[in-house]
C-alpha positions as CSV (number, residue, x, y, z in Angstrom):
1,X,25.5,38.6,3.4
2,X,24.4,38.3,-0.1
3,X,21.3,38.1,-1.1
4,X,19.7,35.3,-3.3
5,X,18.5,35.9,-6.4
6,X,14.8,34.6,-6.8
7,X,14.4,32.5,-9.8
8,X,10.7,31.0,-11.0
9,X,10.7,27.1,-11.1
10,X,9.8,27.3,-14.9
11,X,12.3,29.6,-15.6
12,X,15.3,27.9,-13.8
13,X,16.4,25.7,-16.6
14,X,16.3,28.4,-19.1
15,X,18.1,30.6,-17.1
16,X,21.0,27.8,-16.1
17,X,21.3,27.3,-19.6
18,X,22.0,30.9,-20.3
19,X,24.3,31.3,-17.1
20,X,26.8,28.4,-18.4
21,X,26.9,28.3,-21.9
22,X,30.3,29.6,-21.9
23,X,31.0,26.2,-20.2
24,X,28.8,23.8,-21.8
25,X,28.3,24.7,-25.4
26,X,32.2,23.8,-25.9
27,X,31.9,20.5,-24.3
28,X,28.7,19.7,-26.0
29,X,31.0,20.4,-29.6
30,X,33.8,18.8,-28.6
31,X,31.9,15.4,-27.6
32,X,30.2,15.6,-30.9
33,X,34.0,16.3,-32.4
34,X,34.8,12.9,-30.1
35,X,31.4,11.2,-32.1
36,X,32.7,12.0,-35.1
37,X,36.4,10.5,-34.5
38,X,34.9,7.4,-33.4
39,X,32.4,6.9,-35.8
40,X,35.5,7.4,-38.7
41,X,37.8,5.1,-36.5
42,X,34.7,2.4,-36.3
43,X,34.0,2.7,-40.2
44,X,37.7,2.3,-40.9
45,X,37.8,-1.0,-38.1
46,X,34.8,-2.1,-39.9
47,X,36.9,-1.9,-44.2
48,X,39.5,-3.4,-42.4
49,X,37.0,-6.5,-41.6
50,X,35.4,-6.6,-44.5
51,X,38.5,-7.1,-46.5
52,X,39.7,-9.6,-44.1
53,X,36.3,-11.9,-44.7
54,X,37.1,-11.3,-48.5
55,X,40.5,-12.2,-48.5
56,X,39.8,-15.2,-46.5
57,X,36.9,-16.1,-48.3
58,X,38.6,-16.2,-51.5
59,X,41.6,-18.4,-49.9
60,X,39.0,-21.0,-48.4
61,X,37.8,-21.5,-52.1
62,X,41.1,-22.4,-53.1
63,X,40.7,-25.8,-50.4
64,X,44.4,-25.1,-50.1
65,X,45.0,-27.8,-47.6
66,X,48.3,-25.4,-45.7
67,X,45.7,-22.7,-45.9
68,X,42.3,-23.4,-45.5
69,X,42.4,-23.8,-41.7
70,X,44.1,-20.7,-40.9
71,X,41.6,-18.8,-43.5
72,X,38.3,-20.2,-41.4
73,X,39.7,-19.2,-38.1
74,X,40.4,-15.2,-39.6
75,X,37.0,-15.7,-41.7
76,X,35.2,-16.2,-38.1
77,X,37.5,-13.2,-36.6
78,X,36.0,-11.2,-39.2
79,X,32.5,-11.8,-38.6
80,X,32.5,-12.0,-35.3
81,X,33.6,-8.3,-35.0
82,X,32.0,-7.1,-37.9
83,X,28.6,-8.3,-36.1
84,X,29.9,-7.1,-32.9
85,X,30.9,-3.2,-34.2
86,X,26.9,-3.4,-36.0
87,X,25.5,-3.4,-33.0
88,X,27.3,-0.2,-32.0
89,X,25.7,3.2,-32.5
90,X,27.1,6.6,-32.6
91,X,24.5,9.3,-31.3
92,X,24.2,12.3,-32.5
93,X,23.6,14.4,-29.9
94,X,26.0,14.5,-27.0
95,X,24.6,13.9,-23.0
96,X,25.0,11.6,-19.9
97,X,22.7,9.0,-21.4
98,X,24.3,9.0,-24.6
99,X,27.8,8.7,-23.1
100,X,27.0,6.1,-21.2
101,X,25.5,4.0,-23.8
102,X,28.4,4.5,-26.2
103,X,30.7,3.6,-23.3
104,X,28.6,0.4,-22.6
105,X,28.4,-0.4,-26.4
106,X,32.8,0.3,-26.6
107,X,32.5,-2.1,-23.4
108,X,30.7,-4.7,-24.8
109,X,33.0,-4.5,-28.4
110,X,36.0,-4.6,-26.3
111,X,34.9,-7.8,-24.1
112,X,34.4,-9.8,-27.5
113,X,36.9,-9.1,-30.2
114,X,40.2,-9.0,-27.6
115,X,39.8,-12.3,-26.8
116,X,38.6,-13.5,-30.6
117,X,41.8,-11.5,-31.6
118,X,44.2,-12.8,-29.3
119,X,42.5,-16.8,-30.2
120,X,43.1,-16.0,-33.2
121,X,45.8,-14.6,-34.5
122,X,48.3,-17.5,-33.3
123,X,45.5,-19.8,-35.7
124,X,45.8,-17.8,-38.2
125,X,49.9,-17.0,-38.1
126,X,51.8,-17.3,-40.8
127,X,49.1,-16.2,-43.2
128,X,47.5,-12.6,-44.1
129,X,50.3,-11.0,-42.6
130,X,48.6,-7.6,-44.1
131,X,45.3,-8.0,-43.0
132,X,46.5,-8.8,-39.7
133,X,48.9,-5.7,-39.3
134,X,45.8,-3.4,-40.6
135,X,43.3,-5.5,-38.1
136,X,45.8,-4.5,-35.2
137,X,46.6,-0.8,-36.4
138,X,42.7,-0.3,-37.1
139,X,41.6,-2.0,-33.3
140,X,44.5,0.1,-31.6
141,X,43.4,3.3,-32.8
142,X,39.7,2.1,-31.7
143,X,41.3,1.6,-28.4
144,X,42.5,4.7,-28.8
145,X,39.1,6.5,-29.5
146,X,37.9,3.9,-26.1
147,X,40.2,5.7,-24.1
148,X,39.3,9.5,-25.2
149,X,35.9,8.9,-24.4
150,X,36.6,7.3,-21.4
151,X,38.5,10.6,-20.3
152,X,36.2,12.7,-21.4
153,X,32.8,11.1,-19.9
154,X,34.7,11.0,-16.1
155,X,36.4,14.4,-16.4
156,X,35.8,16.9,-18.9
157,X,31.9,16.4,-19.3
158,X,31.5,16.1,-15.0
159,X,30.1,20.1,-15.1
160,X,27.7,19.2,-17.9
161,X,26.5,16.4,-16.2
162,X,26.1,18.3,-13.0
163,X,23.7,20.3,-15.0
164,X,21.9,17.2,-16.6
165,X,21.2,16.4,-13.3
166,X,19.9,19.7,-12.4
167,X,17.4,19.6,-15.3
168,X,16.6,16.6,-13.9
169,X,15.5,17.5,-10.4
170,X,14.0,20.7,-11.9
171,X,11.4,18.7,-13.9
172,X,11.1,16.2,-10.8
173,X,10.5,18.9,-8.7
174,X,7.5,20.0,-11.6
175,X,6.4,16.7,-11.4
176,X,6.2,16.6,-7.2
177,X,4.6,20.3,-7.1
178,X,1.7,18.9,-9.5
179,X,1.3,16.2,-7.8
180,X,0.7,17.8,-4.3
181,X,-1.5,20.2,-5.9
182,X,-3.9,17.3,-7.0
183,X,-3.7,16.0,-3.3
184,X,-4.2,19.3,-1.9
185,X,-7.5,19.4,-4.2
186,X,-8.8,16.3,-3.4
187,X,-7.6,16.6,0.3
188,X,-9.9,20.0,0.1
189,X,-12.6,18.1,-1.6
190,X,-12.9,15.7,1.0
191,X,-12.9,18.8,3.9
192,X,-16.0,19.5,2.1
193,X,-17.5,16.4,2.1
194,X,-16.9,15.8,5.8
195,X,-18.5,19.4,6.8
196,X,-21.3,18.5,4.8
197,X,-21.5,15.4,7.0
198,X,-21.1,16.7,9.9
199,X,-24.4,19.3,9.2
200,X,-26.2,16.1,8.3
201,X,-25.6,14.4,11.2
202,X,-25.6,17.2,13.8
203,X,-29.4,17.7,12.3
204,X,-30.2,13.8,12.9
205,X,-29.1,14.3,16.2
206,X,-31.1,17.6,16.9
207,X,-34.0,15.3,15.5
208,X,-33.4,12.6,17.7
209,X,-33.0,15.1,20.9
210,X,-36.5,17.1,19.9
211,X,-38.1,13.3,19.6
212,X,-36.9,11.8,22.8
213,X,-37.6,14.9,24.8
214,X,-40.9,15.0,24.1
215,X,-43.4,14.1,27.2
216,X,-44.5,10.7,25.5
217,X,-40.9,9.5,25.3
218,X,-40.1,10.4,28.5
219,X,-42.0,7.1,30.2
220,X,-40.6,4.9,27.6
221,X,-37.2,6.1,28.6
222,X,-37.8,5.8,32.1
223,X,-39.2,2.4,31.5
224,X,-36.1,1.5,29.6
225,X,-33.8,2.7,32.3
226,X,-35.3,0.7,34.8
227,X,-35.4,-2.6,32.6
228,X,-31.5,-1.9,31.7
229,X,-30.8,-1.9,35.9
230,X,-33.4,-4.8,36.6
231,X,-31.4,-6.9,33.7
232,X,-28.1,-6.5,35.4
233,X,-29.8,-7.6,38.7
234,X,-31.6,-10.8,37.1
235,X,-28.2,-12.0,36.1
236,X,-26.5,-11.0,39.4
237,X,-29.2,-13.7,40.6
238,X,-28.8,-16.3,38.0
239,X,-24.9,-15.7,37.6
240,X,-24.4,-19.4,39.2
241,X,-26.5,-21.2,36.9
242,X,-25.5,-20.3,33.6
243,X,-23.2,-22.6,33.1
244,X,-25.2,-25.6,34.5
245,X,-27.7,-24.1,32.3
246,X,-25.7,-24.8,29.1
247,X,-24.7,-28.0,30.4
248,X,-27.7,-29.1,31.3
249,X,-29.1,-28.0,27.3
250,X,-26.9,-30.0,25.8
251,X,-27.9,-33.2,28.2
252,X,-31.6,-32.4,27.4
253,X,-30.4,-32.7,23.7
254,X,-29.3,-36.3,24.4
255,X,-31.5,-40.0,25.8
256,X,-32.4,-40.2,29.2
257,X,-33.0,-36.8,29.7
258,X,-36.2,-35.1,28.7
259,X,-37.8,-31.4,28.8
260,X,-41.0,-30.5,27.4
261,X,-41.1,-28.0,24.2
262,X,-42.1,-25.6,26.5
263,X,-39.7,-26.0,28.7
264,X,-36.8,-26.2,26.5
265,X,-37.2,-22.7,24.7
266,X,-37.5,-20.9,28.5
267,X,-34.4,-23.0,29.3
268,X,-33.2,-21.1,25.8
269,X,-34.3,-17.7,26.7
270,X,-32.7,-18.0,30.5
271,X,-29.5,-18.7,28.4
272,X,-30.0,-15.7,26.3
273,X,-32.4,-13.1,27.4
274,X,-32.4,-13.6,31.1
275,X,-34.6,-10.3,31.9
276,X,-37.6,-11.3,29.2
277,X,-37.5,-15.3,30.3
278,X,-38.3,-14.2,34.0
279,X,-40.3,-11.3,33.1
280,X,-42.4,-13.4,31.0
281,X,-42.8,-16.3,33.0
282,X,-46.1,-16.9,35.0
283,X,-46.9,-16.3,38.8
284,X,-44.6,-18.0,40.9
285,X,-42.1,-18.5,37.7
286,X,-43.5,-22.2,37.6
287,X,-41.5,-23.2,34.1
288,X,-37.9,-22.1,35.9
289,X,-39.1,-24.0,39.1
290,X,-39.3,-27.0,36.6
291,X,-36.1,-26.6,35.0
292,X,-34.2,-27.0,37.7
293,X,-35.8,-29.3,39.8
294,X,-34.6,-31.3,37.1
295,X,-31.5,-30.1,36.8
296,X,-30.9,-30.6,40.8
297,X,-31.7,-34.3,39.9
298,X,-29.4,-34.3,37.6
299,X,-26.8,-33.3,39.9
300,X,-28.1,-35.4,42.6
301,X,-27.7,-38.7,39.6
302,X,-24.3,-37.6,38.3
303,X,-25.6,-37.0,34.6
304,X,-24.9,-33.0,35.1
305,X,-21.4,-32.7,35.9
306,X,-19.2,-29.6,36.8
307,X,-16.8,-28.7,39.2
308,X,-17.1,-28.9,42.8
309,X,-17.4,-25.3,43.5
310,X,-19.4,-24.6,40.7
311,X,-21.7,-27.2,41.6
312,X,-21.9,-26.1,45.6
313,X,-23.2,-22.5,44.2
314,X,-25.0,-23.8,41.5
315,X,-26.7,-26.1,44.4
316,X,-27.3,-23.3,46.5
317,X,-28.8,-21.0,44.1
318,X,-31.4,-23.6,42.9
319,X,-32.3,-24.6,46.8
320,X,-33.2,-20.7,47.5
321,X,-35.0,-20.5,43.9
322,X,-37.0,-23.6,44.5
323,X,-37.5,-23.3,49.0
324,X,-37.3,-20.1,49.7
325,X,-38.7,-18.2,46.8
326,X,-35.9,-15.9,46.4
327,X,-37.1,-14.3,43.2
328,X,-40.4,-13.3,44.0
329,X,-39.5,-9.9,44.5
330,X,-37.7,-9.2,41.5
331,X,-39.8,-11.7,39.5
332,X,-42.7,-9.1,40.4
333,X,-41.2,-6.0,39.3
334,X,-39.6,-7.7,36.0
335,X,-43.4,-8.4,35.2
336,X,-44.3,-5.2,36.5
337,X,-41.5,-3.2,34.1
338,X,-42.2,-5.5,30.9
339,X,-45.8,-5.1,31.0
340,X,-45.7,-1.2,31.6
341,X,-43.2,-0.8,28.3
342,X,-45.3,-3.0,26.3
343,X,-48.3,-0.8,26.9
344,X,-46.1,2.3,25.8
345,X,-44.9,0.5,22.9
346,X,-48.5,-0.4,21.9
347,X,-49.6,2.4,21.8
348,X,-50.5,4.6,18.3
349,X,-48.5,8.0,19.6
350,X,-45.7,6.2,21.1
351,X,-45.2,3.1,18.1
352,X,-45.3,6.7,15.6
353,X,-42.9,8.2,17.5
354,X,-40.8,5.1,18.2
355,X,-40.6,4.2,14.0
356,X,-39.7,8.1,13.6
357,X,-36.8,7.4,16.4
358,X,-35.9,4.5,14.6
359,X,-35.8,6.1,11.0
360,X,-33.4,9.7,12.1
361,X,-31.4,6.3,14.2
362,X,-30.7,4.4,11.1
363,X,-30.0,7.2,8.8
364,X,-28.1,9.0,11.9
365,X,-26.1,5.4,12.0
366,X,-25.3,5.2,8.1
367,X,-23.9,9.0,8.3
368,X,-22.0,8.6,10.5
369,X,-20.5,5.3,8.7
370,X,-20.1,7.7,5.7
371,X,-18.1,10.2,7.6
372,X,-16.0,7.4,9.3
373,X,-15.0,6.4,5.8
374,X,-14.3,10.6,4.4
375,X,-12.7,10.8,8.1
376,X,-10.1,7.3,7.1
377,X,-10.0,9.1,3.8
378,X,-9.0,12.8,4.4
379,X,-6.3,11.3,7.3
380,X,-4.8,9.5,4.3
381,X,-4.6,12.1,1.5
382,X,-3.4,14.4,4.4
383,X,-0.3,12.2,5.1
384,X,0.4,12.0,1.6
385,X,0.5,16.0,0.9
386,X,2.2,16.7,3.8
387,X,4.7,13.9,2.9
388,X,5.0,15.2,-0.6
389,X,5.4,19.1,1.1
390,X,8.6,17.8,2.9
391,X,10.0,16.2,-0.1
392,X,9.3,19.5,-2.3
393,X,11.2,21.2,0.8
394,X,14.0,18.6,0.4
395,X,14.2,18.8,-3.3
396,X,14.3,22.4,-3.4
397,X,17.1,22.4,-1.3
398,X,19.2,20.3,-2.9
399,X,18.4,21.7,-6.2
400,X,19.4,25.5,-5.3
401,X,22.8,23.7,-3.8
402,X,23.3,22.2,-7.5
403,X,22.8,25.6,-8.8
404,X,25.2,27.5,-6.6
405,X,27.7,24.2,-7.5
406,X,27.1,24.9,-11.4
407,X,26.7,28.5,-11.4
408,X,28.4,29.9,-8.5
409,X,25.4,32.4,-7.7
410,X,22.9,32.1,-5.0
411,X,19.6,31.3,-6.2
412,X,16.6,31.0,-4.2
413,X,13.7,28.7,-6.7
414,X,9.9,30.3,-6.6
């Protein structure tokens, strides 16, 4: 099995250039031979014209009645092509791009003066016999040249366009590898930034750990614990009446239904904070007691409505509230709870370490905002190189086939 020969990316177009001159240097002359045919054939189509609009010109001064006609019709031929073959350039050097402008420029020519010619002529019959045989020998041999580069561009210059294109994907490829090394740079830039992060906010979170496990925390937390459990059991016990709670706001909101200020803002807090409204309320939770014996008669009048068996538990709940005193118990310890973490909150230690808490929480919060942005980041630039690794892969591949294609040798490209 052979082996392939390794070839530096910069040096691949150098060396294909070397490897197939033999071939392409002798189509590069003779399509600058084909250039040179075609400009001569294009200047000779354009004397042709030009003599035509003189010729003409001179006849339409004559206002020969039996000629004038015929000598505006081939006065028009001529400078409708001679505007047409103007717009036609010749390059000088000879590639794909140039070939297939030239054929796009022979296109365009041809599309206009065959069908001016073949309008014409009859128009223009039987005058300027001479001009007309020299129009038709001078636009057949630019045919002619049509055809020739025709041939040429679709089968002679096929190998030299092979190795357009290879110069092509060679500075593509450049192009791709520069571009994945800025995205590897940046991808490693961000790597940085996030493990910079990540020390930040692993410190924070040491902080925060050294803070809360300090002996004057500890009862806070406790306290906090409990409150968090009590919460979920004051509105297991109130779970019935916060809809009729709601409801019953909005009524209070209307006429002919009326709650005292003081009343309406622990109707508010019931809705809202359940936990502080109960824990907050006097022995016997009196303002609660008044809110729904209120709301029962506004049940009982048909101003509160809801649905039957929202109404039966709502009913029920209130009845054990207001006759059996069903939330002493956890009334008491709600007070109890409250009370003991607004003494540990008072206090000057624990409302120093609580703002110090507070401080390594918000900055801990913002870092971590910071590296969920670099995190969103880095995932995207990562895509993007490892999309743009597969493509050099791709690339590569097709561009060492091209090479074995043009010059018939294995080559692997560094």
């Amino acid at each position: 099995m052979s082996v392939a020969l390794e070839v530096p990316l910069e040096d691949l177009e150098g060396w294909l250039g070397r490897e197939l001159a033999p071939i392409i240097e002798p189509l590069k002359a003779e399509g600058k031979k084909l250039f040179a045919d075609i400009k001569g054939r294009l200047d000779d189509f354009r004397e042709v014209c030009e003599k035509l609009l003189v010729d003409s010109e001179k006849e339409m001064a004559k206002e020969n009645r039996k000629t004038y006609r015929s000598a505006r019709t081939a006065n028009k031929l001529a400078r409708t092509v001679l505007d047409t073959i103007d717009e036609v350039i010749v390059p000088d050097d000879v590639s794909r791009e140039s070939l297939q402008r030239l054929n796009e420029d022979f296109r365009k020519v041809f599309i206009t003066v065959e069908p001016e010619r073949r309008m014409s002529f009859p128009r223009i019959e039987p005058f300027f016999i001479l001009d007309r045989r020299r129009f038709d020998i001078a636009w057949k041999r630019v045919l002619e040249s049509l055809e020739a580069l025709r041939n040429f561009s679709l089968q002679k210059y096929v190998k030299a366009k092979t190795m357009e294109d290879a110069v092509s994907m060679i500075k593509k490829l450049s192009q791709l590898l520069d571009e994945a090394e800025r995205a590897k740079k940046l991808k490693e830039r961000t790597e940085s930034r996030k493990k910079i992060l990540e020390n930040k906010i692993a410190e924070k979170q040491k902080a925060i750990t050294v803070i809360q496990d300090r002996d004057e925390m500890h009862g806070i937390v406790q306290v906090n614990e409990e409150i968090e459990e009590l919460e979920g059991k004051v509105k297991n016990s109130l779970r019935h009446l916060q809809k009729p709670f709601f409801k019953f706001q909005t009524l209070a909101r209307g006429p002919g239904q009326y709650l005292m200020l003081e009343e309406a803002r622990k109707l508010d807090e019931y809705l809202n904070e359940p936990f502080k409204a109960l824990a907050t309320e006097e022995e016997g939770y009196p303002l609660l007691k008044s809110i729904l014996r209120k709301m029962a008669d506004a049940m009982d009048g048909g101003k509160l409505k809801l649905k039957s068996s929202r109404l039966r538990k709502a009913q029920g709940q209130i009845k054990d509230i207001l006759e059996k005193d069903a939330l002493i118990p956890l009334h008491q310890k709600c007070r109890e709870a409250f009370s003991k973490r607004q003494q540990l909150v008072a206090s000057d230690a624990m409302g120093a370490f609580q703002r110090e808490l507070e401080d390594h929480q918000s900055k801990l919060m913002e870092l971590q905002r910071r590296k969920k942005f670099v995190d969103s980041k880095h995932a995207v630039l990562d895509g993007e190189h490892q999309e743009q690794i597969q493509k050099i892969a791709s690339q590569r591949k097709e561009l060492e086939e091209t090479v074995f294609r043009l010059a018939g040798k294995k080559v692997a490209v560094i």
